[in-house]
C-alpha positions in Angstrom: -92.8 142.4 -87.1 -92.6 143.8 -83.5 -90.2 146.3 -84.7 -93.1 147.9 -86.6 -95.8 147.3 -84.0 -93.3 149.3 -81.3 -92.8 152.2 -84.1 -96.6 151.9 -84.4 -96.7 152.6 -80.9 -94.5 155.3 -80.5 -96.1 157.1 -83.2 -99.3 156.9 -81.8 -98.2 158.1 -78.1 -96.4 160.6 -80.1 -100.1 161.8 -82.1 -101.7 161.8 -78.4 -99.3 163.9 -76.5 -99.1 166.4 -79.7 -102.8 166.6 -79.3 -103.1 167.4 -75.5 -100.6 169.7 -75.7 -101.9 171.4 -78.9 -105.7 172.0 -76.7 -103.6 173.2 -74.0 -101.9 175.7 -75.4 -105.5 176.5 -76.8 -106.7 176.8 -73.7 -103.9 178.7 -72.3 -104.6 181.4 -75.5 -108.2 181.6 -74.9 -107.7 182.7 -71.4 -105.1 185.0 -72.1 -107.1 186.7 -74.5 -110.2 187.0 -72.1 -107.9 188.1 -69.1 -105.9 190.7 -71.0 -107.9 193.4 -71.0 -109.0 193.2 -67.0 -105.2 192.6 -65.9 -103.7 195.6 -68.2 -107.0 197.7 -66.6 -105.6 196.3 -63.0 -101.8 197.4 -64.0 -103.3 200.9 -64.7 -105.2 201.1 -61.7 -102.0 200.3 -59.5 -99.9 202.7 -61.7 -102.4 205.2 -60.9 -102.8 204.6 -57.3 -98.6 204.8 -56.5 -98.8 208.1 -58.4 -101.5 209.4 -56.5 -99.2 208.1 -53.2 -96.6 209.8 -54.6 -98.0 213.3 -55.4 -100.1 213.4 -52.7 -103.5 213.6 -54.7 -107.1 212.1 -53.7 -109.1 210.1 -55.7 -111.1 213.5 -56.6 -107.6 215.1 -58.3 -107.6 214.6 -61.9 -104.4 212.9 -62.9 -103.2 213.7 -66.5 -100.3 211.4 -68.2 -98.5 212.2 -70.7 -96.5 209.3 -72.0 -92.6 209.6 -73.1 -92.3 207.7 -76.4 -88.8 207.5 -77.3 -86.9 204.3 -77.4 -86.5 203.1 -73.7 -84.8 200.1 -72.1 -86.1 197.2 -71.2 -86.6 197.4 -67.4 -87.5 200.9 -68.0 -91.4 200.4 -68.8 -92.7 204.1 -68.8 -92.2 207.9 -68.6 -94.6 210.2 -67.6 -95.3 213.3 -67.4 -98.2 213.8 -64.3 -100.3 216.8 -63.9 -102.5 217.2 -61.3 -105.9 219.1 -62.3 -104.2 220.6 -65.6 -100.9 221.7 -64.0 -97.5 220.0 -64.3 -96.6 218.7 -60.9 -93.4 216.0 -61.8 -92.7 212.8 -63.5 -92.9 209.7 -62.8 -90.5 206.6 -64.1 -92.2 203.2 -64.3 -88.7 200.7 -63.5 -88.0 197.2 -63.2 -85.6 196.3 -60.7 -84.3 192.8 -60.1 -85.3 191.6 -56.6 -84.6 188.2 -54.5 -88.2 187.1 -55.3 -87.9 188.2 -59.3 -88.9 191.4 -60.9 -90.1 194.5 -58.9 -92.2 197.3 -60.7 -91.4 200.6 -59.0 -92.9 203.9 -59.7 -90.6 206.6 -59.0 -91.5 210.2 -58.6 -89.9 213.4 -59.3 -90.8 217.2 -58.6 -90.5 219.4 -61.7 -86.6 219.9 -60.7 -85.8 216.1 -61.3 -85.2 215.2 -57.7 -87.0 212.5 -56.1 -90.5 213.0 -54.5 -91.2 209.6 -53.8 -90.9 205.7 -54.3 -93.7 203.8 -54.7 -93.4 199.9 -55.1 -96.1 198.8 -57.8 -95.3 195.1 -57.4 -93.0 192.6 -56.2 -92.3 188.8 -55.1 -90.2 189.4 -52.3 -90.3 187.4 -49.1 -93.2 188.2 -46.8 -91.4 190.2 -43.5 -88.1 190.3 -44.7 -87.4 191.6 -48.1 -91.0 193.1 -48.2 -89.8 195.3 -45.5 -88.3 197.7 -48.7 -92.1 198.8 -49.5 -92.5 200.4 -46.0 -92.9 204.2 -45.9 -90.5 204.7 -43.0 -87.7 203.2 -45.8 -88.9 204.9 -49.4 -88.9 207.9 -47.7 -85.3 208.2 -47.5 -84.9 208.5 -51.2 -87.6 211.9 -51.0 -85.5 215.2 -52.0 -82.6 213.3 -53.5 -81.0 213.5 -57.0 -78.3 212.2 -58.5 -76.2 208.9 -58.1 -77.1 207.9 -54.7 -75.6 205.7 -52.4 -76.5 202.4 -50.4 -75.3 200.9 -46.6 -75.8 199.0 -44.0 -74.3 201.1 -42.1 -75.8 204.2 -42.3 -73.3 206.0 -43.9 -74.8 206.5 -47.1 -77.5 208.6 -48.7 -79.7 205.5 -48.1 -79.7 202.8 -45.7 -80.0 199.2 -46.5 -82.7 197.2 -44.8 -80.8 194.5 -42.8 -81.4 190.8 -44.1 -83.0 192.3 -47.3 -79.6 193.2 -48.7 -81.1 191.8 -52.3 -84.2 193.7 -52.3 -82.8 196.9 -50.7 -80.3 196.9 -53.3 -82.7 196.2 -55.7 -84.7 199.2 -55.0 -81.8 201.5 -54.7 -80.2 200.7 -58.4 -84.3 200.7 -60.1 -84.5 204.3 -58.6 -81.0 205.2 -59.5 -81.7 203.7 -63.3 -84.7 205.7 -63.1 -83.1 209.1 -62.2 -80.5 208.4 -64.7 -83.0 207.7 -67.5 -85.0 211.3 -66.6 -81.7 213.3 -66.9 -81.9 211.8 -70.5 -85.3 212.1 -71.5 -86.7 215.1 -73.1 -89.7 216.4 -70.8 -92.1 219.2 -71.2 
């Protein structure tokens, strides 16, 4: 008789914790759903903004995308075509590189002769004053006129030197643009 009162019991713990976590993941849909459309609207606005860093253009310039739709990778999440004002001024690659603190979105941007114009960081989780430190102007702008495979040191002996102590994110950076670069030399632009 106990043997049935305990299965009884289990069952019923069972039920209960089935039924909390059936209204959370209500809840957690619900909010999802209402959030969606304000965070893909926030994503658009930061893509916007590092192309606007990138190319130089005010919030006054009209920035024109026209979105690559082949098949692309997974940690490549976009390529565009940008024109400024009706004119073709570069591309842009939207990549995913693999940082110390998790995914970083870059935004890389090219003139109309495929090398590199700029690096913008759209998002990251690296470590505040350390491997942050890659998202400073003084060390994006060393990848600005480049093409091709590039290199990465400490030492300076490289096309591109690492930031010391943020080997991970440094390194990060440097293979996302060089995935990017190597993805435009492939991707059938206007």
């Amino acid at each position: 008789m106990e043997n049935k009162s305990y299965v009884k019991n289990m069952a019923l713990v069972g039920l209960k914790l089935l039924l909390i976590c059936a209204v959370i993941a209500g809840v957690v849909s619900f909010v999802y759903t209402v959030t969606f459309d304000a965070y893909q609207k926030n994503l658009d606005r930061e893509i916007r903004e590092s192309m606007a860093i990138i190319f130089n253009a005010d919030e006054d310039d009209v920035i024109d995308l026209d979105v690559y739709d082949g098949a692309l990778d997974s940690d490549i999440q976009a390529v565009y075509t940008v024109k400024l004002n009706g004119e073709v001024v570069g591309y842009c690659v939207n990549v995913i590189g693999k940082g110390f603190g998790g995914d970083m979105s870059l935004m890389v941007g090219y003139q109309p002769d495929k090398s590199i114009r700029g690096v913008s960081i759209v998002s990251h989780a690296e470590t505040p004053g350390v491997g942050s430190k890659v998202g400073d102007a003084a060390h994006l702008s060393q990848y600005a006129g480049l093409s091709g495979e590039l290199t990465l040191s400490k030492r300076g002996d490289a096309d591109i030197t690492a930031i010391s102590g943020a080997t991970i994110s440094s390194k990060a950076v440097h293979e996302a643009v060089n995935r990017a670069s190597e993805v435009l030399a492939s991707v059938p632009v206007a």
